[in-house]
mmCIF file as Biopython writes it, N, C-alpha, C and O atoms, coordinates in Angstrom:
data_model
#
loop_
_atom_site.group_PDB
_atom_site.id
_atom_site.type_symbol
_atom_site.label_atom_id
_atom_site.label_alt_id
_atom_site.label_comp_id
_atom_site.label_asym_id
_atom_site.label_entity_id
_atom_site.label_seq_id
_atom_site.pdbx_PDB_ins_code
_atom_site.Cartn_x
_atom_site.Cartn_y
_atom_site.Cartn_z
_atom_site.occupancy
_atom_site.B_iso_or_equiv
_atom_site.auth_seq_id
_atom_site.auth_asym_id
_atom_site.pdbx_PDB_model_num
ATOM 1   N N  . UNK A ? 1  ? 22.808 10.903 163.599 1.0 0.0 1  A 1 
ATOM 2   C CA . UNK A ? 1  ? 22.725 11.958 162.605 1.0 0.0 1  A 1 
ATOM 3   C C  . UNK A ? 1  ? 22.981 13.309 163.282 1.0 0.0 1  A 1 
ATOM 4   O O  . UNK A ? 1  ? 22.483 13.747 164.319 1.0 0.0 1  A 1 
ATOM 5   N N  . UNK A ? 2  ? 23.812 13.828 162.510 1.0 0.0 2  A 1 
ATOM 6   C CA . UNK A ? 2  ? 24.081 15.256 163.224 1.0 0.0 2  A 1 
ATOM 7   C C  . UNK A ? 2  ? 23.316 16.343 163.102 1.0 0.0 2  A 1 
ATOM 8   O O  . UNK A ? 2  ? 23.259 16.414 161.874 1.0 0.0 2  A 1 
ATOM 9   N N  . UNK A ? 3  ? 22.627 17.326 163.542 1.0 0.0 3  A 1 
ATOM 10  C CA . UNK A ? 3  ? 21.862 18.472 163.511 1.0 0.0 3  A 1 
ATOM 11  C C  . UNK A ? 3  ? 22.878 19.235 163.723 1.0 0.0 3  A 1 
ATOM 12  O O  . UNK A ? 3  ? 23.925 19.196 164.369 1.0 0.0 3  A 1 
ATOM 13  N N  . UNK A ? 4  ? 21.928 20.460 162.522 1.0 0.0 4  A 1 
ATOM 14  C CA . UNK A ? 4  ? 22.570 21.625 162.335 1.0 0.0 4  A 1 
ATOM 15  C C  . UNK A ? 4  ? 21.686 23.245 163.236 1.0 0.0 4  A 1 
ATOM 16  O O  . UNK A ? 4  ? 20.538 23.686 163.283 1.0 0.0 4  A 1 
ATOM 17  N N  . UNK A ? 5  ? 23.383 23.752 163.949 1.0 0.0 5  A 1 
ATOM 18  C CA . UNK A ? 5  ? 22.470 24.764 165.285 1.0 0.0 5  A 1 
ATOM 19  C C  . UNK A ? 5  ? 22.016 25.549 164.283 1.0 0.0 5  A 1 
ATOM 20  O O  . UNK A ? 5  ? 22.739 25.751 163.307 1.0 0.0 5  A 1 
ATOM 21  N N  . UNK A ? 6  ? 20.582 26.183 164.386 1.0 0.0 6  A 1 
ATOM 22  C CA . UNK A ? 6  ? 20.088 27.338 163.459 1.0 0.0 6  A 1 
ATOM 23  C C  . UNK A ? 6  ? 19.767 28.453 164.492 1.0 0.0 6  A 1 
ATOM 24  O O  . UNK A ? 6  ? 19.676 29.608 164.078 1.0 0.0 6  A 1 
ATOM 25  N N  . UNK A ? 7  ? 19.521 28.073 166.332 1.0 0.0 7  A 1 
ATOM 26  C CA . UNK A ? 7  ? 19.289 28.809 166.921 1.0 0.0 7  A 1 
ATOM 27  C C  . UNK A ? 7  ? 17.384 29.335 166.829 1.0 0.0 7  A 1 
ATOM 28  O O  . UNK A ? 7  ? 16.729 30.313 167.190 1.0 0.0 7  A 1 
ATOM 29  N N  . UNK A ? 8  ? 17.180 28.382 166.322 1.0 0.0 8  A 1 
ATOM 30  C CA . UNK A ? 8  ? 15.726 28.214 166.083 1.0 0.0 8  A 1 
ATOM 31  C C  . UNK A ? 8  ? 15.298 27.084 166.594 1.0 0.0 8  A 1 
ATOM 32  O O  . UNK A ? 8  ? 15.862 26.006 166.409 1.0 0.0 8  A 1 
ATOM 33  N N  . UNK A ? 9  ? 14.291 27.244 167.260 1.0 0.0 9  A 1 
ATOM 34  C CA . UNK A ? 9  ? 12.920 25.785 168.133 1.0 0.0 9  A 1 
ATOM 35  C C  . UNK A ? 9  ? 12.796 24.920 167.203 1.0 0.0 9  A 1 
ATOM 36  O O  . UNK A ? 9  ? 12.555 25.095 166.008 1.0 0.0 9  A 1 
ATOM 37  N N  . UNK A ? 10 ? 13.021 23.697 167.958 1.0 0.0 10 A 1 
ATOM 38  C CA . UNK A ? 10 ? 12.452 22.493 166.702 1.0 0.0 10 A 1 
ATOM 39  C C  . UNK A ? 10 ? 11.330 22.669 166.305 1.0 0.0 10 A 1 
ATOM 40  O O  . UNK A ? 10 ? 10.690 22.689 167.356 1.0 0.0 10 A 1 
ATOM 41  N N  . UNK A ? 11 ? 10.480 22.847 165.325 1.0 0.0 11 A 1 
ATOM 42  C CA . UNK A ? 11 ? 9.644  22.655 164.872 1.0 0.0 11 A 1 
ATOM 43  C C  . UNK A ? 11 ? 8.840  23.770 164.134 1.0 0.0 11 A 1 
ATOM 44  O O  . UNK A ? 11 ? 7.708  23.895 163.668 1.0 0.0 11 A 1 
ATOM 45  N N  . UNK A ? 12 ? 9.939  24.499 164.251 1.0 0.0 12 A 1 
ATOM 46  C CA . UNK A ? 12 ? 9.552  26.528 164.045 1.0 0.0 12 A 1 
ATOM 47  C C  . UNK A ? 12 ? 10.532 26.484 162.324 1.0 0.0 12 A 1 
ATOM 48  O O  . UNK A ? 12 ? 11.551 25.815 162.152 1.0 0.0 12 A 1 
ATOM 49  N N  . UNK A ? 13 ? 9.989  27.211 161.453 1.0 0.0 13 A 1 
ATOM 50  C CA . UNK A ? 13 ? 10.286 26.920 160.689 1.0 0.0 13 A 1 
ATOM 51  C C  . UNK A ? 13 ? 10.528 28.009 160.192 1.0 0.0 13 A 1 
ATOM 52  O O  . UNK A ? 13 ? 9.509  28.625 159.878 1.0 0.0 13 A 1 
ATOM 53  N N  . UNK A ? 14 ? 12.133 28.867 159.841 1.0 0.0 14 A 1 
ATOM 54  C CA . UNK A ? 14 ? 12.107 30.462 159.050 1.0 0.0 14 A 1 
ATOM 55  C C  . UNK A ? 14 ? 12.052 30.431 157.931 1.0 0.0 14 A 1 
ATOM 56  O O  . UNK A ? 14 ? 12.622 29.717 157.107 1.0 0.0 14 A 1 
ATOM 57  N N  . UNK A ? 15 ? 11.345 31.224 157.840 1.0 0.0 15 A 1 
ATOM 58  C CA . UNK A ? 15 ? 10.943 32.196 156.462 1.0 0.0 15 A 1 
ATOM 59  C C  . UNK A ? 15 ? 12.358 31.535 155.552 1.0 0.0 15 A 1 
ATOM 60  O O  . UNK A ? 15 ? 13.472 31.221 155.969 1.0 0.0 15 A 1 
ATOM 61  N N  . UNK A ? 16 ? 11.723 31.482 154.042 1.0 0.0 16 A 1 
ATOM 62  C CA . UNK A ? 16 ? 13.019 30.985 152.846 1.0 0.0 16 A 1 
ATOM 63  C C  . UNK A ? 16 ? 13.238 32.714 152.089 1.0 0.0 16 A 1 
ATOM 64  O O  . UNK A ? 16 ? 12.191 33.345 152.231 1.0 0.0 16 A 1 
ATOM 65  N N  . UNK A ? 17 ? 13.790 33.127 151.723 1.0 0.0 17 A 1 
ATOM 66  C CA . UNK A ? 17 ? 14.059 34.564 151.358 1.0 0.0 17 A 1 
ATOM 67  C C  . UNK A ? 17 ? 14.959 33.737 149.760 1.0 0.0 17 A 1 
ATOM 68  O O  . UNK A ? 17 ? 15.478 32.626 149.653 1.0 0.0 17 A 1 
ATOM 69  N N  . UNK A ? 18 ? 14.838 34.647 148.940 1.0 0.0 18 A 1 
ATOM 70  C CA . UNK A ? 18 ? 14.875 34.206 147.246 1.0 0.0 18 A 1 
ATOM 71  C C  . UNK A ? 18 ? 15.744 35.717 146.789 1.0 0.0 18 A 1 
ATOM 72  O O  . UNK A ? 18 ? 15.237 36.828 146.945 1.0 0.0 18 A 1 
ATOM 73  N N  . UNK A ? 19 ? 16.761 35.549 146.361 1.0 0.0 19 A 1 
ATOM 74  C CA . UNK A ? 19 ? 17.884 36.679 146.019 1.0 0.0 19 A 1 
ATOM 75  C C  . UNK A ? 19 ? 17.627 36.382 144.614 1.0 0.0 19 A 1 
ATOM 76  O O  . UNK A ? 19 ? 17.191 35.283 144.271 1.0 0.0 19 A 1 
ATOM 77  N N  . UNK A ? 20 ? 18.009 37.790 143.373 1.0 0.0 20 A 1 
ATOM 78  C CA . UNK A ? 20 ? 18.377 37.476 142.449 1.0 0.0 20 A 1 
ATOM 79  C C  . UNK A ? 20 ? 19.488 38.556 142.242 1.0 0.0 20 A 1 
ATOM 80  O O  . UNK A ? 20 ? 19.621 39.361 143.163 1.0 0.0 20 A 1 
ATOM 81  N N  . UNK A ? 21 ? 20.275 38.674 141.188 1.0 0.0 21 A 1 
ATOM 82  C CA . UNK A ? 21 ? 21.674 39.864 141.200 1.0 0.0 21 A 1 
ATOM 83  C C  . UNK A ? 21 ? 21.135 39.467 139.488 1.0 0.0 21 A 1 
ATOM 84  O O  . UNK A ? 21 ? 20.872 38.336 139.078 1.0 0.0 21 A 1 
ATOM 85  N N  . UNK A ? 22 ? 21.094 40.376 138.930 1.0 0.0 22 A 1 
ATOM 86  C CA . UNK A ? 22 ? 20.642 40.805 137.598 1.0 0.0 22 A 1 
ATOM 87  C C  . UNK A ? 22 ? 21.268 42.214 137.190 1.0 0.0 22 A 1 
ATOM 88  O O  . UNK A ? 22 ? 21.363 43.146 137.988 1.0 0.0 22 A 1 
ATOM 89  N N  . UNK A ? 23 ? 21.698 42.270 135.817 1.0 0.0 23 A 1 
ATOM 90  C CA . UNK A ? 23 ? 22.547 43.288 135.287 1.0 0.0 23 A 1 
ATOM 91  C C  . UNK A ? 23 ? 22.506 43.009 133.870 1.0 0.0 23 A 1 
ATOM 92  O O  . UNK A ? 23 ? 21.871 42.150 133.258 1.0 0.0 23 A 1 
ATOM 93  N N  . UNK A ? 24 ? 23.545 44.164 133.346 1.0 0.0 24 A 1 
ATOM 94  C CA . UNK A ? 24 ? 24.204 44.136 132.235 1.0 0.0 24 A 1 
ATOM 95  C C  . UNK A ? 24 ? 25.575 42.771 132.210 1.0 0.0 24 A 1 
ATOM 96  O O  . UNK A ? 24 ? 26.229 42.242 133.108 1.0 0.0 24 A 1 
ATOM 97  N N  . UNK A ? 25 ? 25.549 42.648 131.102 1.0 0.0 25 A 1 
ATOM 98  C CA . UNK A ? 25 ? 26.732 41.639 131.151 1.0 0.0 25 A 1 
ATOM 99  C C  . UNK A ? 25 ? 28.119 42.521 131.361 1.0 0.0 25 A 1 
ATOM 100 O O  . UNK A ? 25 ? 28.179 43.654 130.882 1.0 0.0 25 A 1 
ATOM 101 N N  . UNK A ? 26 ? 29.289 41.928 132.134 1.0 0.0 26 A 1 
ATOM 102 C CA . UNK A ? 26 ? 30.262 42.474 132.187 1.0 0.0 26 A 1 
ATOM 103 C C  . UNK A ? 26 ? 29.971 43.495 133.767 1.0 0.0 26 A 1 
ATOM 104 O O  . UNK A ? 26 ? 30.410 44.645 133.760 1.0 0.0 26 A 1 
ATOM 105 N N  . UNK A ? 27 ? 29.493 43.161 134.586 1.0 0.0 27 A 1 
ATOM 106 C CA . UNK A ? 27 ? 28.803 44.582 134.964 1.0 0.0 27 A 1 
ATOM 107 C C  . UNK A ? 27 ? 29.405 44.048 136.839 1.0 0.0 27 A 1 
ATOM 108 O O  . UNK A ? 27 ? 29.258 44.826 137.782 1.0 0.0 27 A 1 
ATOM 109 N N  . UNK A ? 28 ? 29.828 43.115 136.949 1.0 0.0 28 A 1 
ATOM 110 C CA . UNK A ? 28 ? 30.445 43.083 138.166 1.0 0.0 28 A 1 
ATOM 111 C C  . UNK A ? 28 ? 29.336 41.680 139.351 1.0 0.0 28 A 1 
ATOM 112 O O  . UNK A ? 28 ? 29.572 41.494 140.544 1.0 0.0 28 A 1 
ATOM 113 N N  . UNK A ? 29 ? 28.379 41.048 138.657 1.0 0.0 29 A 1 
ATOM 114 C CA . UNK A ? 29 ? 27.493 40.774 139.217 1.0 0.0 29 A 1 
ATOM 115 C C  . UNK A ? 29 ? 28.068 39.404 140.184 1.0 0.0 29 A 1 
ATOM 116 O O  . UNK A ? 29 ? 27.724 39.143 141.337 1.0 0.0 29 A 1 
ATOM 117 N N  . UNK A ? 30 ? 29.281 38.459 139.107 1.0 0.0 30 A 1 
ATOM 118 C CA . UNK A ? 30 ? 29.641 37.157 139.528 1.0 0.0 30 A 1 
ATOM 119 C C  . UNK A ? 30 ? 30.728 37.406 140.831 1.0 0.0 30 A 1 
ATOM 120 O O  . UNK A ? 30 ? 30.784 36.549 141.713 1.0 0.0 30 A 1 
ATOM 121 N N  . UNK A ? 31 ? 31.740 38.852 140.910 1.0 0.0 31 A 1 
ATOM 122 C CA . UNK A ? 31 ? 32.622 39.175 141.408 1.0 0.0 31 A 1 
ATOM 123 C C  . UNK A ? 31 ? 31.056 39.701 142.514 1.0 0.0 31 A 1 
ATOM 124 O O  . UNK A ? 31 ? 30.985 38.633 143.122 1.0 0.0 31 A 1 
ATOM 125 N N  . UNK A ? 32 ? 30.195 40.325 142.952 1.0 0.0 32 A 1 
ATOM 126 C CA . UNK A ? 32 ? 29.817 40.594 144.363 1.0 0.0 32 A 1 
ATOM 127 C C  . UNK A ? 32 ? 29.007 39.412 144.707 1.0 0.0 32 A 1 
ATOM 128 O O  . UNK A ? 32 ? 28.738 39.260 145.898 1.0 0.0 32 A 1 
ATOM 129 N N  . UNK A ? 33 ? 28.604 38.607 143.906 1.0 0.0 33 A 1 
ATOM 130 C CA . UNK A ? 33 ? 28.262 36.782 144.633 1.0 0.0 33 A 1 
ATOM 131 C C  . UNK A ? 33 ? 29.448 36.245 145.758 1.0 0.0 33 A 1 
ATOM 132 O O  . UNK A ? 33 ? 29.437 36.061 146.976 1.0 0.0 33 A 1 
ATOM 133 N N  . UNK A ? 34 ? 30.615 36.075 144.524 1.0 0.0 34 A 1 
ATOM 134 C CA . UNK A ? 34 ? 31.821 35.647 145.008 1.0 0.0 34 A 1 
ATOM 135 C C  . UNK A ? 34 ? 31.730 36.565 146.421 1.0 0.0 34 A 1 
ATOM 136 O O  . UNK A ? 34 ? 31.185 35.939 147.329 1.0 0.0 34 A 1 
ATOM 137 N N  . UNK A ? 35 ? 32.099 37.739 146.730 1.0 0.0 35 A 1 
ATOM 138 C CA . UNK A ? 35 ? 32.148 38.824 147.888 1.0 0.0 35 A 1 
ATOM 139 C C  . UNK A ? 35 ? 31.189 38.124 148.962 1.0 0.0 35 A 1 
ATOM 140 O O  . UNK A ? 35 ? 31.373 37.638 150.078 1.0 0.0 35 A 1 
ATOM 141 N N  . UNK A ? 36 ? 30.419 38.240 148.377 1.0 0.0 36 A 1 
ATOM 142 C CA . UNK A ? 36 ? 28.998 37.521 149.498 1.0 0.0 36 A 1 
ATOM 143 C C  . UNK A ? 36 ? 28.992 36.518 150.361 1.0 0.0 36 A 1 
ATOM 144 O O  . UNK A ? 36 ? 28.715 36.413 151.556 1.0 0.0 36 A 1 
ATOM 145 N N  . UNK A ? 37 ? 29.434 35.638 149.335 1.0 0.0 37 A 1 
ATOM 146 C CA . UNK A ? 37 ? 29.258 34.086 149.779 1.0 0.0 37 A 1 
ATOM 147 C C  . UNK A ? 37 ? 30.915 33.469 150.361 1.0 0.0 37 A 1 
ATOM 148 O O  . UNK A ? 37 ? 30.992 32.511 151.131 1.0 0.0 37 A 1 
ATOM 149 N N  . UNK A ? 38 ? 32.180 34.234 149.818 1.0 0.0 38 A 1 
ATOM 150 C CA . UNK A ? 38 ? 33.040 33.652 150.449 1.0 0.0 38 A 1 
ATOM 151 C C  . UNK A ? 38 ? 33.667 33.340 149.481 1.0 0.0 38 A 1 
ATOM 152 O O  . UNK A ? 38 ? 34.890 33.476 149.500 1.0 0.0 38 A 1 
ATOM 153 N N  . UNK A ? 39 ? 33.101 32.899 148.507 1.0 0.0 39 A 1 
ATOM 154 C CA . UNK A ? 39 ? 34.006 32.129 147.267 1.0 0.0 39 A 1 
ATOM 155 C C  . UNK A ? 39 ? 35.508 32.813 146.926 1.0 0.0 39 A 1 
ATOM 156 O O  . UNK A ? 39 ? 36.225 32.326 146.052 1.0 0.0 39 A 1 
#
């Protein structure tokens, strides 16, 4: 099974962090996801 490098100690566990992008509709929110993530 392959492991993934995180550059973190086995057994050390980082913090989960929770995003939301909320707006008006029409307002640019899906186009700076896309920006973000690569899409």
């Amino acid at each position: 099974m392959a492991r993934e490098r995180t550059g973190v100690a086995p057994g050390v566990q980082r913090p989960r962090v929770t995003v939301a992008l909320a707006g008006n509709p029409n307002s640019g929110k899906t186009t700076l996801f896309n920006a973000l993530t690569g899409s």
